[in-house]
PADREN-406594 format. One record per residue (C-alpha): residue in one letter; x, y, z. Coordinates in steps of 0.05 Angstrom, whole numbers, padded with zeros to 5 digits, always signed. Example, Ala and Ser with C-alpha at 12.3 -4.5 7.8 and 13.67 -1.06 7.14 Angstrom:
<marvos>
A+00246-00090+00156S+00273-00021+00143
</marvos>
This chain:
<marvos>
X+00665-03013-00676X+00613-03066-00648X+00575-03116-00683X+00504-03124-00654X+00474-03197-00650X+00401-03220-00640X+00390-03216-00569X+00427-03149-00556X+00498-03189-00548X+00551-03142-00582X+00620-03164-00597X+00681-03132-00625X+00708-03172-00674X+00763-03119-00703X+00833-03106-00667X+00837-03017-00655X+00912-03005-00684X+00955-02958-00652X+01025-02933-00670X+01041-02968-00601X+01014-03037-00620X+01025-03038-00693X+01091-03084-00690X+01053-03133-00641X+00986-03137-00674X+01011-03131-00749X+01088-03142-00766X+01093-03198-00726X+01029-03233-00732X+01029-03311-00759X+00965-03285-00789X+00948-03243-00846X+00923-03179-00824X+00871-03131-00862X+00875-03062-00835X+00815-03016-00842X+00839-02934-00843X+00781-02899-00824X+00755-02834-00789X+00691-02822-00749X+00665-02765-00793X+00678-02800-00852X+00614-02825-00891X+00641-02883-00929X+00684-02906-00874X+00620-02912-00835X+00581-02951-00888X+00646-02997-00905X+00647-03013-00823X+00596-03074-00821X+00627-03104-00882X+00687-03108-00842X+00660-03131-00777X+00629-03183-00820X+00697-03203-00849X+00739-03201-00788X+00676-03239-00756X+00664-03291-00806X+00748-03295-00834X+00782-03326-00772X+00844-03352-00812X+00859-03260-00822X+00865-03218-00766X+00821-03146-00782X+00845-03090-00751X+00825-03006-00755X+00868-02952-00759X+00835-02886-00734X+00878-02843-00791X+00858-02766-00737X+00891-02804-00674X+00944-02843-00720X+00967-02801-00768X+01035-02823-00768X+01012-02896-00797X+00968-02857-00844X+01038-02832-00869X+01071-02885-00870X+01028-02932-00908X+01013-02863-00960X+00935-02870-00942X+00911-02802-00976X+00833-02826-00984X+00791-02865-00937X+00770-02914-00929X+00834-02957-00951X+00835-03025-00927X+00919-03055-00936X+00929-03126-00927X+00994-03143-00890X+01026-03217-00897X+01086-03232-00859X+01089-03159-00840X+01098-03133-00912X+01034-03100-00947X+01015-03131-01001X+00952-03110-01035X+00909-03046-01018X+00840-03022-01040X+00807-02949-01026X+00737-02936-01030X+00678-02977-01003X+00686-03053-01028X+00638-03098-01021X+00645-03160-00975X+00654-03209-01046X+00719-03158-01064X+00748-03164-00990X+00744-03243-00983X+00780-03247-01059X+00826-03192-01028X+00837-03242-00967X+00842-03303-01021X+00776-03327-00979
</marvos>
């Protein structure tokens, strides 16, 4: 996902998560880390997106990452996402609170303790 600024600039502010990376960019991170589970063809997912990019943007003490739940089904599992979008928030690799359905950005900084 890409977050377009005045002038035609774009940055990406969000980490993609991958089954490969997830130990890396999530277990062991000093951080907290909100992941996003998403799909492309999903509706909500696609109007939840900027809120995130805002978040991950504007929260620099959390680390945002997305899960693509079609080409990472396995995390999907794992983490028993059955509706998206479902944003988990991971602290010293454990999840520890979860929301599903589109939030608004006021929910996800309380979420983050922002």
């Amino acid at each position: 996902m890409k977050l377009n600024l005045k002038g035609g600039n774009a940055i990406v502010a969000t980490v993609e998560i991958t089954k490969a990376n997830f130990d890396d960019e999530v277990m062991k991170s000093e951080k907290p880390v909100l992941l996003d589970f998403w799909a492309e063809w999903c509706g909500p997912c696609r109007a939840l997106a900027p809120v995130v990019e805002e978040v991950a943007v504007e929260a620099e003490a959390v680390k945002v990452g997305k899960v693509n739940v079609e080409r990472e089904m396995e995390l999907a599992r794992r983490f028993g996402v059955s509706s998206i979008p479902t944003l988990i928030l991971f602290k010293g690799g454990e999840a520890v609170e979860r929301t599903v359905g589109v939030q608004p950005k006021a929910a996800i900084l309380r979420m983050l303790g922002l």
